[in-house]
C-alpha positions, 0 to 999 in steps of 0.5 A: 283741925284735920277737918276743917282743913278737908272741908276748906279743900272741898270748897277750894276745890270747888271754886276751882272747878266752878272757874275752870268750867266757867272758862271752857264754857265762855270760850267755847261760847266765843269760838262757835258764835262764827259756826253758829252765825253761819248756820243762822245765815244759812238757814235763813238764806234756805227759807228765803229761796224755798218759799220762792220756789228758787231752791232744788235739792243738791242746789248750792244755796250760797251760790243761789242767794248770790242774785239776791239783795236785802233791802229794809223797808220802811213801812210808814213811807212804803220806801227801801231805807237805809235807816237800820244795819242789815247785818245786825237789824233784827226784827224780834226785837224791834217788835219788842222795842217802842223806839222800833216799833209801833202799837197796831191796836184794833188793826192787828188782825194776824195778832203780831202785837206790835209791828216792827217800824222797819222789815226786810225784804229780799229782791231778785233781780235779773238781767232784765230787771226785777224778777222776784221779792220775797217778804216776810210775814207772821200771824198767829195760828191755833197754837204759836206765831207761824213766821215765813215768807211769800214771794211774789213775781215781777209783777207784784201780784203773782204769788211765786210761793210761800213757806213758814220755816217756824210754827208749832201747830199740831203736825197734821192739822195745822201742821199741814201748812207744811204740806207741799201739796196745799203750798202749791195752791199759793203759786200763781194766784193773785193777791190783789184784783183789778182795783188793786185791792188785797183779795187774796183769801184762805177759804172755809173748804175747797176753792169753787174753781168755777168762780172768777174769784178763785185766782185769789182763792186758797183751800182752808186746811180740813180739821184747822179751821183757827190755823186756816183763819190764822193763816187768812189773817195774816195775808190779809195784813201784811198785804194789807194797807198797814202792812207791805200794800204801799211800798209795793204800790211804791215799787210798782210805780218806780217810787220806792 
């Protein structure tokens, strides 16, 4: 009898311990959802302002995403929409959701399987008007989908810059899309020509300088040649007709 009651007390005792851990697990969960909010929203808000070239160390970045507005984009009207709640839209999951999103078939050359119905964007504006826009992208590199950013000049031509804040391509190879060197080549180049079409391209090599077409040309990453298409693909797609091509069109004219 003693027995039975010493393992009765084992498994009592047990439970108790699974109860109470279970407790201090969901309330802890609970009181550092806020923190762990904030420091998604900060690290957002970082990467937003460092592919636009608009963040220094030691800068304030609350302070210096003050002057930047969200915006979704509908992407089937190239048109600023008030279909989704900024706050709780993400763009994963849409991708994951065919309510939310649609199938590109043959036109999904960045590999981004389906494309979110709605993105959003990130406008600077200024006293003088509109300044600079920051739009999301992604594509798949050697390894993993490379997720990032590339912001554009009043214009809507001029590269300002671009970053990927995510990725997992091998660190000197194609991990070199980190480099702040290779990066710099995206500033000031010019994603579409005079007909207004995308142009903006990774080559194979070293950009000719020599050659007219070089505004719209970026050095491929020696040893990466399947990031370096990666990447190539990507820019073509999301500035591209399927992807941000009509709403900037749209915005350049006054419509979006």
């Amino acid at each position: 009898m003693a027995s039975n009651n010493s393992t009765l007390k084992t498994i009592k005792v047990a439970l108790v311990l699974c109860i109470v851990c279970s407790v201090i697990v969901s309330t802890a969960a609970v009181l550092l959802r806020p923190a762990q909010q904030a420091n998604k929203d900060l690290d957002r808000k970082t990467n937003v302002l460092a592919a636009a070239g608009m963040l220094q160390k030691g800068d304030d970045v609350n302070a210096k995403f003050a002057s930047i507005t969200a915006r979704a984009v509908d992407l089937a009207t190239g048109k600023f929409t008030d279909a989704v709640d900024l706050d709780s839209y993400n763009q994963r999951k849409a991708s994951k959701d065919p309510e939310l999103s649609v199938d590109l078939g043959d036109a999904d050359i960045a590999k981004i399987g389906r494309l979110p119905k709605y993105m959003i964007v990130y406008v600077v504006e200024g006293d003088a008007g509109l300044e600079k826009i920051i739009l999301p992208i992604k594509g798949y590199g050697l390894w993993s989908t490379l997720y990032g950013f590339v912001a554009l000049e009043a214009d809507l031509n001029t590269v300002a810059g671009l970053g990927f804040y995510e990725h997992a391509e091998t660190p000197g190879l194609g991990g070199e899309i980190d480099n702040p060197l290779w990066k710099a080549q995206w500033i000031g180049k010019k994603s579409y020509d005079a007909n207004n079409k995308q142009a903006l391209t990774v080559v194979r090599g070293k950009v000719d300088l020599s050659r007219s077409e070089s505004i719209h040309e970026i050095d491929g990453l020696s040893g990466a040649t399947l990031t370096s298409r990666g990447v190539d693909n990507l820019i073509k797609f999301w500035m591209g007709e399927n992807g941000f091509s009509p709403f900037l069109s749209n915005l350049r004219a006054g419509e979006a």
